[in-house]
MMTF fields as JSON, N, C-alpha, C and O atoms, coordinates in Angstrom:
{
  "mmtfVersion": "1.0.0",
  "mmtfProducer": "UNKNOWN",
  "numBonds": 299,
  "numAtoms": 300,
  "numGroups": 75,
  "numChains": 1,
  "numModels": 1,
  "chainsPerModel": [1],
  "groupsPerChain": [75],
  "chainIdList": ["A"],
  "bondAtomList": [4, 2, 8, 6, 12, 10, 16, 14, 20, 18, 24, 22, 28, 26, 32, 30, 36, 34, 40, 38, 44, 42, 48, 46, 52, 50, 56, 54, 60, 58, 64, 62, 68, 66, 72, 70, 76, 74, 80, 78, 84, 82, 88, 86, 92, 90, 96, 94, 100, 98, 104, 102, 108, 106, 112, 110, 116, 114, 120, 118, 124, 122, 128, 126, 132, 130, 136, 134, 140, 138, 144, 142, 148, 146, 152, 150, 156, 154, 160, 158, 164, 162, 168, 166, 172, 170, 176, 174, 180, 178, 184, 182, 188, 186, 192, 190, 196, 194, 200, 198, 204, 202, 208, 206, 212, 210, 216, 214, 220, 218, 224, 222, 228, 226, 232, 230, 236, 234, 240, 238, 244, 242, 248, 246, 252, 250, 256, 254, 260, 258, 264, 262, 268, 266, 272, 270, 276, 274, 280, 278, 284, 282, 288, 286, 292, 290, 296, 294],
  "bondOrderList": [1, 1, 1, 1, 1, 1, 1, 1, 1, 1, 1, 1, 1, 1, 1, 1, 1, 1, 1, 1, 1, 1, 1, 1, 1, 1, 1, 1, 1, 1, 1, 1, 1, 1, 1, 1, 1, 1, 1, 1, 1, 1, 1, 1, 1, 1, 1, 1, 1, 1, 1, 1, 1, 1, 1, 1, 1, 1, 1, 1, 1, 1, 1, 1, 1, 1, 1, 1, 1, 1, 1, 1, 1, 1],
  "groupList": [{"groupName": "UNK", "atomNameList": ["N", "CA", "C", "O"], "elementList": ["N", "C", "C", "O"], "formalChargeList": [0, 0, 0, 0], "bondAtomList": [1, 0, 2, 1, 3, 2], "bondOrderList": [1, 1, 2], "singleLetterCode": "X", "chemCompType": "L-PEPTIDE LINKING"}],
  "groupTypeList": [0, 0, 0, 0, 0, 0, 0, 0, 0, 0, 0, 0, 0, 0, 0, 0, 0, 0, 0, 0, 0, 0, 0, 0, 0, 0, 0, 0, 0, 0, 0, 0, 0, 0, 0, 0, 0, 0, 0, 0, 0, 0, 0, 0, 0, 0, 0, 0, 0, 0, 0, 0, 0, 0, 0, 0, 0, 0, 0, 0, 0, 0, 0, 0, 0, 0, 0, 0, 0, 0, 0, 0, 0, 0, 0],
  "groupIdList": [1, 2, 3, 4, 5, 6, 7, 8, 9, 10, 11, 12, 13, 14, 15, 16, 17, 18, 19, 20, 21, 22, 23, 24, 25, 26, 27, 28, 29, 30, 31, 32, 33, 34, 35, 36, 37, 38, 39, 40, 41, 42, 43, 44, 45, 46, 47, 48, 49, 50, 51, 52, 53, 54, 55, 56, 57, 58, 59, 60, 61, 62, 63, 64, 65, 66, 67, 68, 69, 70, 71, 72, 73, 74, 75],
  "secStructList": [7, 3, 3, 3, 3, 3, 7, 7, 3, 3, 3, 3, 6, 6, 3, 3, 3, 3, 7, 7, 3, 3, 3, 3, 3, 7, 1, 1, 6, 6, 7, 1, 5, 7, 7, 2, 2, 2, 2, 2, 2, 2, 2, 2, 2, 2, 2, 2, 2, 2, 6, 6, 7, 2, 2, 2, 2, 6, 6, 1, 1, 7, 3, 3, 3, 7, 7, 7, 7, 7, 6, 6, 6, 7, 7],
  "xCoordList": [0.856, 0.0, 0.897, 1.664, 0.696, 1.568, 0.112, -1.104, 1.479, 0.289, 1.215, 2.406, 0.241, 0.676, 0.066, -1.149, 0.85, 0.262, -0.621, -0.134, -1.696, -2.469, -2.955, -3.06, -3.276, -4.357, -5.822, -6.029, -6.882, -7.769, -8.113, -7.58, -9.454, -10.156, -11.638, -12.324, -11.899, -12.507, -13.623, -13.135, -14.649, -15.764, -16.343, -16.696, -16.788, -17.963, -18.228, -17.425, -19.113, -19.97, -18.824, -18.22, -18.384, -17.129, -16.264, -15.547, -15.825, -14.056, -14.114, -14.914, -12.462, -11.617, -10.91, -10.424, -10.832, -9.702, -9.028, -9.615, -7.696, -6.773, -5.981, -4.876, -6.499, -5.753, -4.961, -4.789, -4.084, -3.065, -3.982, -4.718, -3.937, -4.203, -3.802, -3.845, -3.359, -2.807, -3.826, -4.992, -2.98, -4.342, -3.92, -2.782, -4.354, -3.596, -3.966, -5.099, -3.075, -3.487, -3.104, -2.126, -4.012, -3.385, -4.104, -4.242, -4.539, -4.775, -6.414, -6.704, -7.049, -8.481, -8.778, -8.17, -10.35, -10.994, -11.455, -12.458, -11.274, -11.562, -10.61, -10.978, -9.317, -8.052, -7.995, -8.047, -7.93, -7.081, -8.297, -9.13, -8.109, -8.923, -8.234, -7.014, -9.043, -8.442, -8.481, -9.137, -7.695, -7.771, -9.156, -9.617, -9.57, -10.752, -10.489, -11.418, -9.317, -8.467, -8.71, -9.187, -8.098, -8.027, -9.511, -9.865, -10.805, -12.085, -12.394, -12.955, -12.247, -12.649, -11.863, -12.153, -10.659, -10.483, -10.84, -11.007, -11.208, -11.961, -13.586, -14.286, -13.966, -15.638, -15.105, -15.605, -14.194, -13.568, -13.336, -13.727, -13.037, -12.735, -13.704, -13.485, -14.745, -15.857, -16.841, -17.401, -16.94, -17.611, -17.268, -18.044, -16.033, -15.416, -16.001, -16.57, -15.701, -15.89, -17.225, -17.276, -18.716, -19.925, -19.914, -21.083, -19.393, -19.31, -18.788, -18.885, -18.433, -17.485, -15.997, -15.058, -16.274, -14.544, -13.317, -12.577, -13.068, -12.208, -10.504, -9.978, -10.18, -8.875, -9.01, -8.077, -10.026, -10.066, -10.084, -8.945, -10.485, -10.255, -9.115, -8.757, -8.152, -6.9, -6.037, -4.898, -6.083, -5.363, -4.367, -3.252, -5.773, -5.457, -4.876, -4.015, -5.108, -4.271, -4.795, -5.991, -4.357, -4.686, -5.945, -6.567, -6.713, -8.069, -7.976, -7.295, -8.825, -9.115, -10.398, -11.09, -10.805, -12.335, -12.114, -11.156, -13.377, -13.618, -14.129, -14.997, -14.169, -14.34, -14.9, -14.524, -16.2, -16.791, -15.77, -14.881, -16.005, -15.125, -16.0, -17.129, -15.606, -16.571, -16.57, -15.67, -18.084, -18.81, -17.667, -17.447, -17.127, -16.292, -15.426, -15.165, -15.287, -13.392, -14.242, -13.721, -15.549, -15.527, -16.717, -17.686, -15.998, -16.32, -17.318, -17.249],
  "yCoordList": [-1.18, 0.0, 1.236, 1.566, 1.829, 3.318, 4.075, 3.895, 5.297, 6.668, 8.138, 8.447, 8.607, 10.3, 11.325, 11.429, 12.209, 13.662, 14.608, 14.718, 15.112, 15.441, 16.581, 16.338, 17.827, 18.588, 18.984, 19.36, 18.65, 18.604, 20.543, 21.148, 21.053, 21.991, 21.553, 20.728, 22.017, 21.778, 23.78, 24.686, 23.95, 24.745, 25.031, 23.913, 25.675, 25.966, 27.165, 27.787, 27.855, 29.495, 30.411, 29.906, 31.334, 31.79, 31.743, 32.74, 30.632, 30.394, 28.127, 27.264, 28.47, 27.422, 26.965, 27.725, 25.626, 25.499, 24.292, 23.319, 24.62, 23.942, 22.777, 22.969, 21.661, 20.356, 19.933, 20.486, 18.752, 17.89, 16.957, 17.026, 15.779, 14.583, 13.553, 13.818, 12.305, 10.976, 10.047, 9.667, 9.908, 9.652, 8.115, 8.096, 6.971, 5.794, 4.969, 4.905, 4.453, 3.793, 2.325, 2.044, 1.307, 0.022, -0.769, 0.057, -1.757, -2.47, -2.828, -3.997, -2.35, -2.442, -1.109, -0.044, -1.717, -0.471, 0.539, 1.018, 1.028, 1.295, 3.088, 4.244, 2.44, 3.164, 4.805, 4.694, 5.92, 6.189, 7.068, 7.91, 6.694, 6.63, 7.401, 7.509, 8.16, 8.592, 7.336, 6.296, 7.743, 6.754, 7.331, 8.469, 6.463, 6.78, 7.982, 8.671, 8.169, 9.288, 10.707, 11.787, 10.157, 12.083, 12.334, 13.477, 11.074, 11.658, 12.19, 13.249, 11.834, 12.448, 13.657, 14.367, 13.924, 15.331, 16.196, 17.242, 15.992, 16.907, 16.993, 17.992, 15.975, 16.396, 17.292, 18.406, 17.23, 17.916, 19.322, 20.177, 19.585, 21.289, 21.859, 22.977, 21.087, 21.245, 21.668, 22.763, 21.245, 21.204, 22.35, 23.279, 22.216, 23.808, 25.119, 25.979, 25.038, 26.115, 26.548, 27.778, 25.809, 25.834, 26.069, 26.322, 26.111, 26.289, 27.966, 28.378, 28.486, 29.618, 29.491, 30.254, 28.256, 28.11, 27.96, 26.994, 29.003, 29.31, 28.392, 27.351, 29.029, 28.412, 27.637, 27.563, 26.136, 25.048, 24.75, 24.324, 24.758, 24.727, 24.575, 23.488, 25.755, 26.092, 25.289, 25.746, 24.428, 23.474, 22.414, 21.897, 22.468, 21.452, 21.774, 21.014, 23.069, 23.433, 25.056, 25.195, 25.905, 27.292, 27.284, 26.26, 28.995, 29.156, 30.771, 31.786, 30.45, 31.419, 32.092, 31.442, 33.187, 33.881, 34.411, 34.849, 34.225, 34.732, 35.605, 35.803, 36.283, 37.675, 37.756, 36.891, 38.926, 38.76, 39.546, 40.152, 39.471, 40.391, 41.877, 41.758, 42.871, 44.19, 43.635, 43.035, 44.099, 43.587, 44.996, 44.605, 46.183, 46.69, 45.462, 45.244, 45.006, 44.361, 43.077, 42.758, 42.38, 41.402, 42.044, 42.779, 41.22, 40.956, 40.245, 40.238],
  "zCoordList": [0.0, 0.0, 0.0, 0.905, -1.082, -1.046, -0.36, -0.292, 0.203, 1.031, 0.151, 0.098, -0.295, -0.061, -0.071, -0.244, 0.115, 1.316, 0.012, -1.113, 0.321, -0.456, 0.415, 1.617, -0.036, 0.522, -0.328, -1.482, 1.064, 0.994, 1.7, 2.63, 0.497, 1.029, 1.495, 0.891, 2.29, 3.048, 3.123, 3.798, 2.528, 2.51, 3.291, 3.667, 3.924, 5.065, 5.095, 5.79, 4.581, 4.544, 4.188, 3.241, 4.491, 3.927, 4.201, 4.109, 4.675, 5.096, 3.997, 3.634, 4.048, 3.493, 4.612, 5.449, 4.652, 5.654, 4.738, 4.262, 4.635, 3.952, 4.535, 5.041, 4.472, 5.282, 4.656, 3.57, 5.012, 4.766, 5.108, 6.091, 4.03, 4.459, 3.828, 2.627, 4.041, 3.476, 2.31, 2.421, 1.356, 0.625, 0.456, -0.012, 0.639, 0.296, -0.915, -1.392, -1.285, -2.691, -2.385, -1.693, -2.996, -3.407, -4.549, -5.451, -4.882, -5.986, -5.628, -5.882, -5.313, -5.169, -5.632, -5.747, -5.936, -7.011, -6.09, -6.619, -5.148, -4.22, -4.193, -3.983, -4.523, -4.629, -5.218, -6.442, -4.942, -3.66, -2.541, -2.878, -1.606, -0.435, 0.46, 0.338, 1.667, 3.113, 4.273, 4.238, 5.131, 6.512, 7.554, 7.463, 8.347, 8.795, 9.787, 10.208, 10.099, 10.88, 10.049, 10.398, 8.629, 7.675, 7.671, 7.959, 7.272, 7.434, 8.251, 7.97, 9.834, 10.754, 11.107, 12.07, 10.148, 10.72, 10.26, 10.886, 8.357, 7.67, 8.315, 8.152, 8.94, 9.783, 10.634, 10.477, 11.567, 12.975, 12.458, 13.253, 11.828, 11.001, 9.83, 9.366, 9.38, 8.914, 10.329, 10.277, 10.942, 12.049, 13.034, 13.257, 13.612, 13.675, 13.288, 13.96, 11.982, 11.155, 11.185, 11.193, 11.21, 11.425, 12.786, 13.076, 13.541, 14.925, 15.406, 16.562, 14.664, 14.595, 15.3, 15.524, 15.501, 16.107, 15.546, 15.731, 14.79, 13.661, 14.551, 14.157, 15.439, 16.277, 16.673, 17.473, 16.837, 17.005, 15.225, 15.033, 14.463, 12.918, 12.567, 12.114, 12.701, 12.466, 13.097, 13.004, 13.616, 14.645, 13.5, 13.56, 12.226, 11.238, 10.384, 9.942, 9.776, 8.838, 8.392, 8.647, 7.978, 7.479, 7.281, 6.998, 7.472, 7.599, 6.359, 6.502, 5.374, 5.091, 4.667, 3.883, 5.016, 4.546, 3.299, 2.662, 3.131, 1.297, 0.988, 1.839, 0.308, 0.24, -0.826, -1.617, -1.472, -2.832, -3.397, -2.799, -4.736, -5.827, -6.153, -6.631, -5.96, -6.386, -7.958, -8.545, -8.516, -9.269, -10.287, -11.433, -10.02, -10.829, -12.011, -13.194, -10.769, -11.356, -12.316, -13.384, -11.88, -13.053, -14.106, -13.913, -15.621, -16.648, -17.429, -18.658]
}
């Protein structure tokens, strides 16, 4: 079984939170998959984030808010 490091975004109302997570591969059709660990941390910072608990979020990996574009600048 190979593993590698992948980041996952992760959405919630206007913030991103940018994870690291292990993605593993092997010879089932199944392949490439998270560990039941990276799922539950993308729920854990999804969940966070709906929570307003931005610094329990951030624990996992960078947090950022989104911002609209002034309707000037697009085309």
């Amino acid at each position: 079984m190979k593993q590698r490091k992948k980041i996952k975004y992760v959405h919630e109302g206007r913030y991103v939170a940018e994870v690291e997570v292990e993605l593993l591969e092997d010879d089932t059709g199944w392949s490439p998959y998270l560990s039941v660990e990276d799922a539950y941390k993308l729920d854990d910072v999804r969940g966070a984030i709906r929570q307003g608990n931005l610094e329990s979020a951030a624990k996992y990996g960078q947090i950022y808010e989104l911002r609209p574009v002034a309707h000037q600048y697009v085309r």
